[in-house]
C-alpha positions in Angstrom: 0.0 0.0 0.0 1.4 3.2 -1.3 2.3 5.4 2.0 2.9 8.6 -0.1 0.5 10.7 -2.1 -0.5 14.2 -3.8 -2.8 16.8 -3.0 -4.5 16.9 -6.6 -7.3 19.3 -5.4 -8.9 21.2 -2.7 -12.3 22.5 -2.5 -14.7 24.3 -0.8 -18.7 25.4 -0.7 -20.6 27.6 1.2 -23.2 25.5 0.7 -24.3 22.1 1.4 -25.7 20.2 -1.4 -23.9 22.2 -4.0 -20.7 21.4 -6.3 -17.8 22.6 -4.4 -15.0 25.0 -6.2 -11.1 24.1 -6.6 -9.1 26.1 -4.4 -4.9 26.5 -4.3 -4.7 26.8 -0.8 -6.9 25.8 2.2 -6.9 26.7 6.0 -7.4 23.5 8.3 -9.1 24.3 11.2 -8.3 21.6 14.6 -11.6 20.0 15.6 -13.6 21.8 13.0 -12.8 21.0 9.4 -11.8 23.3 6.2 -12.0 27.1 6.9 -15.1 28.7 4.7 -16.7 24.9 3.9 -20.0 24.2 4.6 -19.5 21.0 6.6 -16.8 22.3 8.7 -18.2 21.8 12.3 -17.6 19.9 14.9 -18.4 16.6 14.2 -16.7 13.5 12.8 -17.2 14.1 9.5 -15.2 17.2 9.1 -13.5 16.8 5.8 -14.5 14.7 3.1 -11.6 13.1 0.8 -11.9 11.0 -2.8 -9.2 9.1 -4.4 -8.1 10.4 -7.9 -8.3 6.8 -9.4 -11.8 6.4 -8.0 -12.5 9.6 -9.6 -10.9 8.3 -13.1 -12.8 5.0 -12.6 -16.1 6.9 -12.4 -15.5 9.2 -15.2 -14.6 6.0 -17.7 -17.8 4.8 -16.7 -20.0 8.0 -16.9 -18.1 10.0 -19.5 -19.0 13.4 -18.0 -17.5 16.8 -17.5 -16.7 16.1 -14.1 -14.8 19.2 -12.5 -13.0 19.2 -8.7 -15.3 19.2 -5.8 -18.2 17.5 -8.3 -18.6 14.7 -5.7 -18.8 17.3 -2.6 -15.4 16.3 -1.9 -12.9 18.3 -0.2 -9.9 16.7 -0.9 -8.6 14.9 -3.9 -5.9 12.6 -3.8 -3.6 11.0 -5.6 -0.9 8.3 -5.9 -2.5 6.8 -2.2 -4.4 3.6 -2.2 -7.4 3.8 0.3 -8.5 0.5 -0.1 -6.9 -0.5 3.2 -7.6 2.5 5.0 -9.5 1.5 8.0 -11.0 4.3 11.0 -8.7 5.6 12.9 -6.2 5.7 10.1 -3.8 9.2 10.2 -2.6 11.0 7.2 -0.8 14.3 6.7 -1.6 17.4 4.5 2.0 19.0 3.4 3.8 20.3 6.5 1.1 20.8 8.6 -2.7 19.3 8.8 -3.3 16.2 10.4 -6.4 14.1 9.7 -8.0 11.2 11.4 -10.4 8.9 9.1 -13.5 8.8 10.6 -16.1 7.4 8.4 -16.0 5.2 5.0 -18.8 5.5 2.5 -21.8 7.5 4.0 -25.6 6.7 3.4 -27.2 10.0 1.3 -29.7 11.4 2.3 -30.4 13.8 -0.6 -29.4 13.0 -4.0 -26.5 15.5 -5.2 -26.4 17.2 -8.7 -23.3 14.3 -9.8 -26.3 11.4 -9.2 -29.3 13.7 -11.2 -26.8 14.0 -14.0 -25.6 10.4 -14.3 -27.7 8.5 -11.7 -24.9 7.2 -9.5 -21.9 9.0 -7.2 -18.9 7.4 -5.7 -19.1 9.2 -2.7 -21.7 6.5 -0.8 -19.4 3.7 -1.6 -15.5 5.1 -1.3 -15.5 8.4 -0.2 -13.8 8.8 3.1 -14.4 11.4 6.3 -12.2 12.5 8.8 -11.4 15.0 11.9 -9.2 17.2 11.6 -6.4 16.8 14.7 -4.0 18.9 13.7 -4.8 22.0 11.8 -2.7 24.3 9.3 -2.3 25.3 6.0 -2.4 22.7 2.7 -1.7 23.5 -1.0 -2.4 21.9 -4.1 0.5 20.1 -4.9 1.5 19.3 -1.7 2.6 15.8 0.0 0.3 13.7 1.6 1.4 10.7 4.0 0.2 8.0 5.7 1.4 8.5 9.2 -0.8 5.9 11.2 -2.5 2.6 8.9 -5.2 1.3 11.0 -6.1 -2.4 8.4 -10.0 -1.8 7.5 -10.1 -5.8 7.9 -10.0 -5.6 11.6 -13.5 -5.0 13.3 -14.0 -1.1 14.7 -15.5 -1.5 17.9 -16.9 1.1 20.2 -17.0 0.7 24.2 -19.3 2.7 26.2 -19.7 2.7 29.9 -22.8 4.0 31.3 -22.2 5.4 34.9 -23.8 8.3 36.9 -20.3 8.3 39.0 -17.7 7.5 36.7 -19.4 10.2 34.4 -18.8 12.4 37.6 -15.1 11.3 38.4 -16.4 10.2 41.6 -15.4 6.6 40.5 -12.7 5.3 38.6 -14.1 3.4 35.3 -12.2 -0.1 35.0 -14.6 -2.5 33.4 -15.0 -0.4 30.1 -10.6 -0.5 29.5 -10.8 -4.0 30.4 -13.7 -4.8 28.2 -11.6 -2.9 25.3 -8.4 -4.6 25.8 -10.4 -7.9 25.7 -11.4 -7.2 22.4 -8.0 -5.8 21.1 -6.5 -9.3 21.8 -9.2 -11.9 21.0 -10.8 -10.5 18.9 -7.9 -8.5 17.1 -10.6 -5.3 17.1 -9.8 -1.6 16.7 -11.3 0.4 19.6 -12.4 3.5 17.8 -13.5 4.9 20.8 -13.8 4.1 24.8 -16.2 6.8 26.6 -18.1 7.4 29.4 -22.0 8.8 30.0 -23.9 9.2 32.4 -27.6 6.8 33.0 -29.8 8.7 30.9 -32.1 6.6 28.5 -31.6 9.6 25.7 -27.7 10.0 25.6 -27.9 6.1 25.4 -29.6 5.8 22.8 -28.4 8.9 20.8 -24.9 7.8 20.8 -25.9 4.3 19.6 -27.3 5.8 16.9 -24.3 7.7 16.0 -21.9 5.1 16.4 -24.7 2.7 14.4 -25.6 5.2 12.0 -22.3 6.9 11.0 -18.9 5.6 11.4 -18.8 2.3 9.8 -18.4 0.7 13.2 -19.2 -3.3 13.4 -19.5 -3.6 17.2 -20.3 -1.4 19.8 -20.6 -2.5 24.2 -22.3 -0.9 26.3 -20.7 -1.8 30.2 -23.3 -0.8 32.9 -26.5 0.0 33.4 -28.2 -3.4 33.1 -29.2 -4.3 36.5 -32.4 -3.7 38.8 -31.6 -0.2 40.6 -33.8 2.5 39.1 -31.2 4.3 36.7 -30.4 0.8 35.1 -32.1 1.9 31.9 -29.3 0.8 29.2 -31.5 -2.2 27.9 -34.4 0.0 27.5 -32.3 2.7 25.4 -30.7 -0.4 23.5 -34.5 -1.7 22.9 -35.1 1.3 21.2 -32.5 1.9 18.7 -32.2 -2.3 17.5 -33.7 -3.4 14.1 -33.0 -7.1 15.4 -32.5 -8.6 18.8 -30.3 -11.4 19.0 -31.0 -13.1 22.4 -29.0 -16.0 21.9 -25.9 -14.1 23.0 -28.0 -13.0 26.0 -28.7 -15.9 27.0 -25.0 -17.8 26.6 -23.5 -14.2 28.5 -25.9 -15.4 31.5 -25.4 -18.7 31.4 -21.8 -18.7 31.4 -22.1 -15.9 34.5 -24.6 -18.4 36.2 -21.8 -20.6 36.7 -19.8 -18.2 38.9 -22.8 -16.5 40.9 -26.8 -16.5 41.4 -26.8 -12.9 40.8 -26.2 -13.5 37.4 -30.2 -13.9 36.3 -30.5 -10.4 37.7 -28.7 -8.6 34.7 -31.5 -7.6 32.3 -28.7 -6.8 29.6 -29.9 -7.5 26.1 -28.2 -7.5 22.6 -29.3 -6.6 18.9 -28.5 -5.5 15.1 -28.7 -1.9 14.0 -28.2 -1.5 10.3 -24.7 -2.9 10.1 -23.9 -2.9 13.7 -24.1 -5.1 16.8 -24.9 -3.6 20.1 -24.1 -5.9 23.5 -25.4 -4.9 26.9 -22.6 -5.8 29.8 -22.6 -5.5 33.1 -20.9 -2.7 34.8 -18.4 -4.6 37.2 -15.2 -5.3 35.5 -14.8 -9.0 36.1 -18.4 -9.7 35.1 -18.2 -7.4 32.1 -15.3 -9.6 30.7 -17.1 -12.8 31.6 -19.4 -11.7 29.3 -17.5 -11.1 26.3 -15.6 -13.8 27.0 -18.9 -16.1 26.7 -19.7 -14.8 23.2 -16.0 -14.8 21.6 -16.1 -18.1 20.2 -18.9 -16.8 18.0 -18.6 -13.0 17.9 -15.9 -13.0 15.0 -18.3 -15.0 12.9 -21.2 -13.4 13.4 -19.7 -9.5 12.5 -18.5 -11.6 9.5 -21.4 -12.3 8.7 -23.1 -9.1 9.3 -19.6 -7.3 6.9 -21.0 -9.6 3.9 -18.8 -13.0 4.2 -20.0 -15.3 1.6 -18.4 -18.3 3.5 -21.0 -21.2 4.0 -22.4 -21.0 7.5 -21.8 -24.8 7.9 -18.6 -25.0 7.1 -16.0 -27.3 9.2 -14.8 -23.8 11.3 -18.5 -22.1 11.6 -21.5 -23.1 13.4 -24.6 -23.6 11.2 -26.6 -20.7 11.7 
């Protein structure tokens, strides 16, 4: 994988929705996104990028006049392979800008002027988003480099405690690192991101629909929340965001706890599919939380396989039939 690149073009709107317009130089701006573009903000999906082959590729298909910034992008590069460019990926702008991939692909919402004059965009399927980490000044012309490679085989997973007092600092959160180291060794995962909220059934849910909705993540744990005191509402939240429940890794999490102690039966903790994702309620002590995972393993990397697209025959010698 090429580690080296060129800024081909930079570009910029005012307006979202719109073709953007080639630029020679852009300001960077930490945490926000490209100084004078519409979707600076801060969000995750600060500054959109496209791949000067993909770019090529399209127009060979759709022979069209197809100018920089068609695509809404904000950054054209080329020379640089993306293919194996997973989140959390790092590349450089000339001297100065650092960028964190964030997203790959996005779902559209609105259907931009590139799909009403050819009835398709590349932007859905290989367009990539980032966050801006470091900000400065980038040229046309310029270098780019891949400073971090984070392999988009590996699963993205997201770990969420949900704690009134380690929200507070009044407690020292040790289940959700666990739970995410667990996950970097056996399951070789890539922990996008390890946070902490407080028990409230609304930030629950909005931030499994963030992580479900827009990052490309495959797995995200929630650690806490699932017991039988009054702010244990994390299976509630979870029951609201899920397309799919999938109680079967409830049900071998408890049984697998039940071995070690009675209290087991009392975690109401649930599981289920959103869009692409799978969401897994944990308890919130750390030894419990990692019995938990621990239970599902030998089927977890399967199952996100299967949920990525693998083709492979369920009832093949190394997979359960499903």
């Amino acid at each position: 994988m090429a580690s080296r690149g060129l800024i081909k073009n930079l570009c910029i709107s005012k307006e979202r929705g719109v073709v953007k317009n080639h630029v020679a130089h852009a300001e960077f701006l930490a945490g926000l996104g490209v100084k004078n573009d519409a979707h600076a903000g801060p969000h995750h999906r600060q500054v959109s990028l496209l791949s000067e082959d993909d770019i090529e590729a399209f127009r060979r298909k759709c022979p069209v006049d197809l100018q920089p910034g068609a695509f809404g992008e904000n950054v054209i590069i080329s020379d640089m392979d993306f293919s194996d460019m997973g989140l959390g990926s790092e590349i450089q702008l000339g001297e100065q800008v650092r960028l964190s991939i964030t997203q790959i692909g996005k779902q559209c919402h609105s259907r931009c002027p590139i799909f009403f004059q050819t009835g398709d965009c590349i932007m859905p399927k290989v367009g990539m988003f980032a966050r801006v980490i470091k900000g400065g000044a980038a040229s046309a012309g310029e270098s780019v480099k891949l400073i971090k490679r984070i392999p988009r085989s590996l699963f993205q997973c997201v770990v969420i405690t949900v704690s009134d007092r380690c929200s507070r600092k009044e407690a020292e959160d040790t289940a959700g690192p666990a739970v995410s180291e667990l996950l970097q060794k056996k399951l070789d995962a890539h922990i996008y991101m390890n946070c902490v909220i407080p028990d409230e059934k609304e930030e629950i849910a909005e931030r499994l629909r963030h992580y479900c909705d827009g990052h490309s993540i495959d797995l995200v744990v929630t650690v806490g929340g699932t017991g039988f005191s009054p702010r244990d509402i994390t299976p509630e939240a979870t029951m609201e965001v899920v397309d799919r429940l999938t109680p079967g890794l409830n049900e071998a999490m408890r049984q697998a706890s039940l071995v070690k102690t009675p209290f087991a039966m009392l975690s109401r903790g649930i599981s289920g599919i959103r869009r692409s994702t799978l969401i897994i309620n944990v308890p919130g002590a750390e030894r419990a939380a990692c019995e938990n995972v621990e239970a599902i393993l030998p089927a977890l990397h399967h199952g996100l396989s299967k949920m990525k697209g693998d083709p492979s025959d369920c009832g093949g010698k190394d997979s359960p039939p499903v």
